[in-house]
Backbone as a chain_set.jsonl record, in Angstrom:
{"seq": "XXXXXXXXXXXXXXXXXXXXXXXXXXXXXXXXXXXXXXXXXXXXXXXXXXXXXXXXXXXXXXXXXXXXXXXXXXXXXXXXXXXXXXXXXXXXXXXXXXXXXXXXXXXXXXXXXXXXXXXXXXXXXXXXXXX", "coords": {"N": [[48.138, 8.51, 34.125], [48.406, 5.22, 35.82], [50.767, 3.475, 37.134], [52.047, 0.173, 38.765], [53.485, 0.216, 41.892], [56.256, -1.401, 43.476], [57.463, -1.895, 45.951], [55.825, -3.141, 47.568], [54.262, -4.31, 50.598], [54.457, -7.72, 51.39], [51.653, -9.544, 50.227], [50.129, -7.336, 49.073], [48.918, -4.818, 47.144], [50.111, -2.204, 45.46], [49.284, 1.216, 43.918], [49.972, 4.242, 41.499], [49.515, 7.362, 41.014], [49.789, 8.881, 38.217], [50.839, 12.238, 36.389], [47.84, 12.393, 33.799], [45.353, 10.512, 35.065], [42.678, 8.243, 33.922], [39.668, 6.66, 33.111], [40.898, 4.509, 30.899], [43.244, 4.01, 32.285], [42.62, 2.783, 34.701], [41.174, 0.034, 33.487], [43.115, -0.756, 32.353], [45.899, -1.13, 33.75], [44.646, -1.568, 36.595], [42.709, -3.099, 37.226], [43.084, -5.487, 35.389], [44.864, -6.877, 37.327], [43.836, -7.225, 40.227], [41.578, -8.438, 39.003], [42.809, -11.066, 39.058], [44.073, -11.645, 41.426], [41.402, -11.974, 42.661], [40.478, -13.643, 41.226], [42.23, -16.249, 42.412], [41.186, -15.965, 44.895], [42.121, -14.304, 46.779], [41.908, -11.723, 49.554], [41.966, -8.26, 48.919], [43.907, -5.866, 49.305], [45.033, -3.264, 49.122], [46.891, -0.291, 47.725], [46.351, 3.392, 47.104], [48.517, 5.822, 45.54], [47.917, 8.999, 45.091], [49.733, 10.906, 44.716], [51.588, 14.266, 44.253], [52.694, 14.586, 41.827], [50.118, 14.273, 40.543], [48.096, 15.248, 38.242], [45.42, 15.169, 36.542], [42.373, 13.67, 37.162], [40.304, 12.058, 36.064], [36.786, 11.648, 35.88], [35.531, 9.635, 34.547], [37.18, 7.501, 35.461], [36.87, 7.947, 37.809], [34.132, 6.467, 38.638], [34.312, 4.254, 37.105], [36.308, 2.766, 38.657], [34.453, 2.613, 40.816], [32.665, 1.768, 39.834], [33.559, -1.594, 39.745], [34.282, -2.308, 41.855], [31.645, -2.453, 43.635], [30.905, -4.774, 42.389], [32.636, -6.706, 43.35], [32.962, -6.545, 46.016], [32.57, -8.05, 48.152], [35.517, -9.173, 47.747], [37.182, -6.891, 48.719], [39.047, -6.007, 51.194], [41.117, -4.145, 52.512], [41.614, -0.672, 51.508], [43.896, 1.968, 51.011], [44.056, 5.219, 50.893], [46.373, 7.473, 49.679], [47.26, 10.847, 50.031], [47.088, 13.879, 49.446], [45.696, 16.039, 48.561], [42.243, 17.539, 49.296], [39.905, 17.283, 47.967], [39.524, 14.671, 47.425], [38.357, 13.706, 49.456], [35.36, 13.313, 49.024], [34.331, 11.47, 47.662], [35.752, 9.527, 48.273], [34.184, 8.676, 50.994], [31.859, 7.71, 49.665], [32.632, 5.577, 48.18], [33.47, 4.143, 50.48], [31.377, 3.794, 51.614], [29.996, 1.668, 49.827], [31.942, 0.037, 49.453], [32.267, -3.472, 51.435], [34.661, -3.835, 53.141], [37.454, -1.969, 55.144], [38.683, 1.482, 54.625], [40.571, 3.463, 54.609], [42.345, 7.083, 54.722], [44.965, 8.857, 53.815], [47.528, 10.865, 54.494], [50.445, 12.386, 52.759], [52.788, 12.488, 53.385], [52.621, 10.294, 55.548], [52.835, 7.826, 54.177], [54.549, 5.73, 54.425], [53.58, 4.945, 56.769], [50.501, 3.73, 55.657], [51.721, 1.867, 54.366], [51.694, -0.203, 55.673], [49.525, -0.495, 57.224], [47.736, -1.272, 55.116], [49.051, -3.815, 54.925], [47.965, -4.559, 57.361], [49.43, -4.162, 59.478], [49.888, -3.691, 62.884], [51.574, -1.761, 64.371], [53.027, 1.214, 65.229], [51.42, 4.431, 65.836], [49.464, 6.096, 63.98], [47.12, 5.737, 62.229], [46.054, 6.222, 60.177], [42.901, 8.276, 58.414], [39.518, 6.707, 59.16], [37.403, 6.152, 57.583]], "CA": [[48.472, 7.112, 34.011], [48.658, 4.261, 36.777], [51.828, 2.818, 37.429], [51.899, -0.39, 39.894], [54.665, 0.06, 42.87], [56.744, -2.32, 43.809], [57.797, -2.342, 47.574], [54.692, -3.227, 48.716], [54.542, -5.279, 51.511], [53.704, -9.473, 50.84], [49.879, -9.701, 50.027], [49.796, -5.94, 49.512], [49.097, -4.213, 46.132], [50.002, -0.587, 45.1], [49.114, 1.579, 42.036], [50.795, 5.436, 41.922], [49.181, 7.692, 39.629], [50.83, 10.243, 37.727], [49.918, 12.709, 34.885], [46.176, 12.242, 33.896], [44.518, 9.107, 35.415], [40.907, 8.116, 33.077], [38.99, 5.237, 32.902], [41.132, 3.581, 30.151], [44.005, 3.675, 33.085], [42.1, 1.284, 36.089], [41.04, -0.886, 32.911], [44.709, -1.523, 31.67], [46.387, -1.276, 34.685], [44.725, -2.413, 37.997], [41.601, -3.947, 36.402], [43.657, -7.263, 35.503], [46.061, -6.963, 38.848], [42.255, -7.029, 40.881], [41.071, -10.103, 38.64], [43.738, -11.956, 39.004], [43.543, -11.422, 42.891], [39.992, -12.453, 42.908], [40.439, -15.834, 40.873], [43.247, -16.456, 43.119], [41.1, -16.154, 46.199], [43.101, -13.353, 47.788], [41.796, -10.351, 49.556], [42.174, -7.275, 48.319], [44.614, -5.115, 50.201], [45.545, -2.324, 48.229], [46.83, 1.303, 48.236], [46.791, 4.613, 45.925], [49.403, 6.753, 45.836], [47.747, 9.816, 44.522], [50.863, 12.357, 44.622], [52.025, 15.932, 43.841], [52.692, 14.04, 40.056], [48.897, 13.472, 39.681], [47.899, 16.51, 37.549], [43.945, 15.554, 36.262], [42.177, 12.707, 37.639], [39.038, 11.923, 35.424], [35.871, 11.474, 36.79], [35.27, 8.594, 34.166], [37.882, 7.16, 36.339], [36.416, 7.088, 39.709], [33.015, 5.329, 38.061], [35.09, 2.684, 36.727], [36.783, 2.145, 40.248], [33.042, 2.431, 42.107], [31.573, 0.532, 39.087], [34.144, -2.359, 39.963], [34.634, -2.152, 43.497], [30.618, -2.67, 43.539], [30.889, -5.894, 41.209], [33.753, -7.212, 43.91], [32.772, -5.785, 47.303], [33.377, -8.827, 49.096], [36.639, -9.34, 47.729], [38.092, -5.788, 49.206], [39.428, -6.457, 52.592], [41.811, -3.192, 52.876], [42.14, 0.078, 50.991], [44.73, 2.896, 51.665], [44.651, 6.227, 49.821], [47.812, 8.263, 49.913], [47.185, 11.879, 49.138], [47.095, 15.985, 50.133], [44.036, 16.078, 47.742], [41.065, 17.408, 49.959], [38.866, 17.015, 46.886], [39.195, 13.307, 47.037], [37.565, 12.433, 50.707], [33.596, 13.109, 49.28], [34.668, 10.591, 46.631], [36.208, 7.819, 49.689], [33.455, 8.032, 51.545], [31.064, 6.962, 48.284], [33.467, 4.465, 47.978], [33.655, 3.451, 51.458], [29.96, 3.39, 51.679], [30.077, 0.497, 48.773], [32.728, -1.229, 49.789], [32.461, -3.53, 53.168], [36.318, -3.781, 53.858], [37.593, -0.785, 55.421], [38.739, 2.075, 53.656], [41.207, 5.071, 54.796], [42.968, 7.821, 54.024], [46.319, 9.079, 54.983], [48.838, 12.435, 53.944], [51.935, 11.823, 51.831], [53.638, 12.181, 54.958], [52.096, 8.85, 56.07], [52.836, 6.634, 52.846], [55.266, 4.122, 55.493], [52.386, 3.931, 57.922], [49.87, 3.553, 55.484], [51.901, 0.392, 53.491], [52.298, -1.411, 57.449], [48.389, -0.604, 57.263], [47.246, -1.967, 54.102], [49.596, -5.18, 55.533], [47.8, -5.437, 58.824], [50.33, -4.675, 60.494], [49.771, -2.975, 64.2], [52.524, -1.11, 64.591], [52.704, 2.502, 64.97], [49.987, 4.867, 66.615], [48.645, 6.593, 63.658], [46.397, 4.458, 60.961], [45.474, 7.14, 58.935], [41.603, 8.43, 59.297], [38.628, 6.377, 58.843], [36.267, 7.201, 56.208]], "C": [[48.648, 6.512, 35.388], [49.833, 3.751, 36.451], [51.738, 1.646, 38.793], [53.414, -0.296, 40.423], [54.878, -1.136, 43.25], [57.362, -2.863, 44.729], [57.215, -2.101, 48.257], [55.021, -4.342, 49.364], [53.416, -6.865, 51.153], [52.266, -8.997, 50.971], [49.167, -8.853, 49.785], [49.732, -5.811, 47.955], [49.584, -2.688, 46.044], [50.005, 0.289, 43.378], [49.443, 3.443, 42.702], [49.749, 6.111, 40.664], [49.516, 9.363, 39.601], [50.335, 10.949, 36.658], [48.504, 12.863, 35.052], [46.342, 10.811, 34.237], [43.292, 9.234, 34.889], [40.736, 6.937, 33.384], [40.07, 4.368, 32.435], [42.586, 2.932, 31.564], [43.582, 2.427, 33.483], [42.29, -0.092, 35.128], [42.494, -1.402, 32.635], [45.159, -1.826, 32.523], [46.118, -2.142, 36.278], [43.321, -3.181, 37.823], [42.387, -5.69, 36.448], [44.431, -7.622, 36.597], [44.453, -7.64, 39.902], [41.57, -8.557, 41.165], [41.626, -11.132, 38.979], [44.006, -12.487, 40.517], [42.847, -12.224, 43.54], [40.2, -13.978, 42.744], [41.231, -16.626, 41.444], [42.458, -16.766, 44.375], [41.201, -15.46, 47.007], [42.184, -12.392, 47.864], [42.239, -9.342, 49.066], [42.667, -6.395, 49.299], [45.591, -4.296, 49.574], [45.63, -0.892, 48.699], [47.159, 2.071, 47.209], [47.14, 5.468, 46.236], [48.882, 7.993, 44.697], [48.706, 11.3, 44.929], [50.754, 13.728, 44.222], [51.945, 15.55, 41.909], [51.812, 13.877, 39.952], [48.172, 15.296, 39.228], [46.237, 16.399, 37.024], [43.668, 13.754, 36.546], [40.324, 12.636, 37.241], [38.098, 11.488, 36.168], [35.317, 9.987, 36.445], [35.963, 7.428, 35.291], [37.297, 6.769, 37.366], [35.257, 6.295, 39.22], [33.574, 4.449, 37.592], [35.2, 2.372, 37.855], [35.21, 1.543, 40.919], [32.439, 1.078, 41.175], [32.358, -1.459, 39.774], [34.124, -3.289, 41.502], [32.786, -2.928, 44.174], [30.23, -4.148, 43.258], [31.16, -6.552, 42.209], [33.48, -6.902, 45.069], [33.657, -6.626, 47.984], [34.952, -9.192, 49.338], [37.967, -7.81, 48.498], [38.369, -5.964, 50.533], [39.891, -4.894, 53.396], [42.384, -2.007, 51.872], [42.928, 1.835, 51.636], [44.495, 4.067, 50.342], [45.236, 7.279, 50.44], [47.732, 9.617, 49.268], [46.565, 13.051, 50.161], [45.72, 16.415, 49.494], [42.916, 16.512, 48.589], [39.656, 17.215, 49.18], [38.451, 15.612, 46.342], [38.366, 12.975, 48.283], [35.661, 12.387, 50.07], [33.496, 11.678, 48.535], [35.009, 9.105, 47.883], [34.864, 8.152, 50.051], [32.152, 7.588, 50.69], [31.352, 5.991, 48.65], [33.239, 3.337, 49.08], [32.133, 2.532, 51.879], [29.525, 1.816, 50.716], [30.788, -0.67, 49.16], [33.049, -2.001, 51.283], [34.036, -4.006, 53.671], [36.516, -2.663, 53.998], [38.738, 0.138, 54.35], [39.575, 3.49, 54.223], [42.002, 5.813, 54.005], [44.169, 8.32, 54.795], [46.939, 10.419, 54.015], [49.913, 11.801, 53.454], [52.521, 11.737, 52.651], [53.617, 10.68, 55.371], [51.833, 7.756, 55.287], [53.574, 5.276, 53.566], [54.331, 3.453, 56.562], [51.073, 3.295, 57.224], [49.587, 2.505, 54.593], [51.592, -0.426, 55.012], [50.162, -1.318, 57.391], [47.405, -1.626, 56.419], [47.718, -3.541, 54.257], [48.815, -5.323, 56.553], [48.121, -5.614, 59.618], [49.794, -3.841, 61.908], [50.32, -2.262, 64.815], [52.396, 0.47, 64.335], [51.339, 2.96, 65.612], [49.104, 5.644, 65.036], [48.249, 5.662, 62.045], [45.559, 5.057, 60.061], [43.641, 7.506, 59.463], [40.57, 7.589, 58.133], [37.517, 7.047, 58.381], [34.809, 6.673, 56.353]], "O": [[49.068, 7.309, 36.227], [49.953, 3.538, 35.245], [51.379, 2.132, 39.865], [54.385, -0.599, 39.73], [53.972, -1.955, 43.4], [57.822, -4.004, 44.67], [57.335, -1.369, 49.239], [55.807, -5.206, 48.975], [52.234, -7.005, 50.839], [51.874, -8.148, 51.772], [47.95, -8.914, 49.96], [50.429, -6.619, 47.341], [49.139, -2.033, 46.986], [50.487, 0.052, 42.27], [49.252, 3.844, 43.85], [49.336, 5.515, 39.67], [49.522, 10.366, 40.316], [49.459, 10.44, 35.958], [47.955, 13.308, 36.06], [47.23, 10.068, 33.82], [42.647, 10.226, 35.229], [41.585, 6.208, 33.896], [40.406, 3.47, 33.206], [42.832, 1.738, 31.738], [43.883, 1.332, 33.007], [43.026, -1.033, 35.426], [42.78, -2.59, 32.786], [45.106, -3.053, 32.612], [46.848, -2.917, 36.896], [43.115, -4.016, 38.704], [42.257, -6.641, 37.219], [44.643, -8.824, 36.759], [44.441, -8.861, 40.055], [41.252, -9.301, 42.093], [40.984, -12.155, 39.217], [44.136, -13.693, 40.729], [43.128, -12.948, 44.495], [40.163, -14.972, 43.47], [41.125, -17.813, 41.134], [42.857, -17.727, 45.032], [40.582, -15.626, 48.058], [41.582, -11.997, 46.866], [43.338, -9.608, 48.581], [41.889, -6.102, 50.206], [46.788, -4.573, 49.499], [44.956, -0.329, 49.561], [48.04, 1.742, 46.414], [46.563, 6.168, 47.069], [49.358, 7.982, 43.561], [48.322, 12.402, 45.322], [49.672, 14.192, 43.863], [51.306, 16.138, 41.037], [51.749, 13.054, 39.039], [47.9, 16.219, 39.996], [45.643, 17.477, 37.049], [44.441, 12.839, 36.262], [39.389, 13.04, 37.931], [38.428, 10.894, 37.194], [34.838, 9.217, 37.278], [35.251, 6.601, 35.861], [37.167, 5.63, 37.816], [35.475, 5.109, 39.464], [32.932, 3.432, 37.853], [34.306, 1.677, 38.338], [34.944, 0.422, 41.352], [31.998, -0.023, 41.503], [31.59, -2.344, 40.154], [33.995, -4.445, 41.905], [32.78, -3.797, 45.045], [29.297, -4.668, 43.87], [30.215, -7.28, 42.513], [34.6, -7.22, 45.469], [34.817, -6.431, 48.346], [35.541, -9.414, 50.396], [39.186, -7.869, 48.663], [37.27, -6.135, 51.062], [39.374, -4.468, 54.429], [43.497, -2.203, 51.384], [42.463, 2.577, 52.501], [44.703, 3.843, 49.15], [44.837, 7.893, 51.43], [48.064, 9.708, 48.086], [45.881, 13.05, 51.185], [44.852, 17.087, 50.051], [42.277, 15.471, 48.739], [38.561, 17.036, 49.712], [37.654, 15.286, 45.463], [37.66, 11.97, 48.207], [34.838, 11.613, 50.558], [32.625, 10.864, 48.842], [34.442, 8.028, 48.068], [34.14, 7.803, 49.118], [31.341, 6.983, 51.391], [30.633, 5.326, 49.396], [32.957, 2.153, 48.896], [31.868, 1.381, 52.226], [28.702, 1.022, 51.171], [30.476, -1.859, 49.209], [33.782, -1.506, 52.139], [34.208, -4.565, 54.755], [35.951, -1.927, 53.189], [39.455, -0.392, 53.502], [38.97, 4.561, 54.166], [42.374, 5.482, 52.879], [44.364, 8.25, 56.008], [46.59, 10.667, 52.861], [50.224, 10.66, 53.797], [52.983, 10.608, 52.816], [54.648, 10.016, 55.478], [50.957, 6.912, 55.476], [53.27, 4.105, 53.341], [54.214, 2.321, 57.032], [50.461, 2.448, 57.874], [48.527, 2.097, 54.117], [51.126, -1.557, 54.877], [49.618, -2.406, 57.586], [46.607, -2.46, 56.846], [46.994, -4.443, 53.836], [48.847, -6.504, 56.899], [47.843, -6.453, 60.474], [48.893, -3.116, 61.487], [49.834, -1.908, 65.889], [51.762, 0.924, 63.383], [50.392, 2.218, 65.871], [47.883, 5.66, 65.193], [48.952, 5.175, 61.159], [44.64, 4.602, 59.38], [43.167, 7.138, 60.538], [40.614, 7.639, 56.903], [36.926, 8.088, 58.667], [33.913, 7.132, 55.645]]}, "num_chains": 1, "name": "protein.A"}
């Protein structure tokens, strides 16, 4: 499941995912957060906290995201993903390849530098690694 966090920084989104994450997740969860975004105007400056709590992470799943992300390109400005996972970077750089706003990755360790990131902010020396 997706869960959206809530001390993200102004203009910032975050989604946590815990348990299994599938397809039907993105759709319920950050699917309408996204849209709502878009028709708004707003860049897209988002981050996923894929944790120690994320136990199966469907593949339907990431094709939703790419299928989306694809649809929306322009609208992505800034994505952060938060995670120990080494089985997710072949998957980012797909992603990254699709999407022209930039796109990193960072260690659970680096979840405070990698909200100040997804903000824009400049602070701090390490900005997670480019994908």
């Amino acid at each position: 499941m997706l869960r959206q966090i809530g001390n993200m920084p102004a203009g910032t989104l975050g989604f946590e995912a815990v348990g299994k994450f599938d397809d039907d997740d993105f759709e319920e969860t950050v699917e309408p957060v996204l849209r709502r975004e878009i028709a708004a105007g707003r860049a897209i400056r988002m981050l996923y906290l894929l944790g120690p709590d994320l136990l199966e992470y469907e593949g339907d799943a990431l094709a939703e995201q790419l299928k989306f992300a694809a649809r929306h390109a322009t609208s992505y400005e800034r994505v952060a993903v938060v995670s120990d996972q080494d089985w997710l970077r072949p998957a980012l750089r797909v992603l990254s390849a699709l999407v022209p706003g930039q796109l990193r990755a960072f260690p659970l360790a680096q979840l405070m530098q990698a909200k100040a990131w997804v903000a824009g902010e400049r602070e701090g020396t390490d900005h997670g690694q480019a994908l």
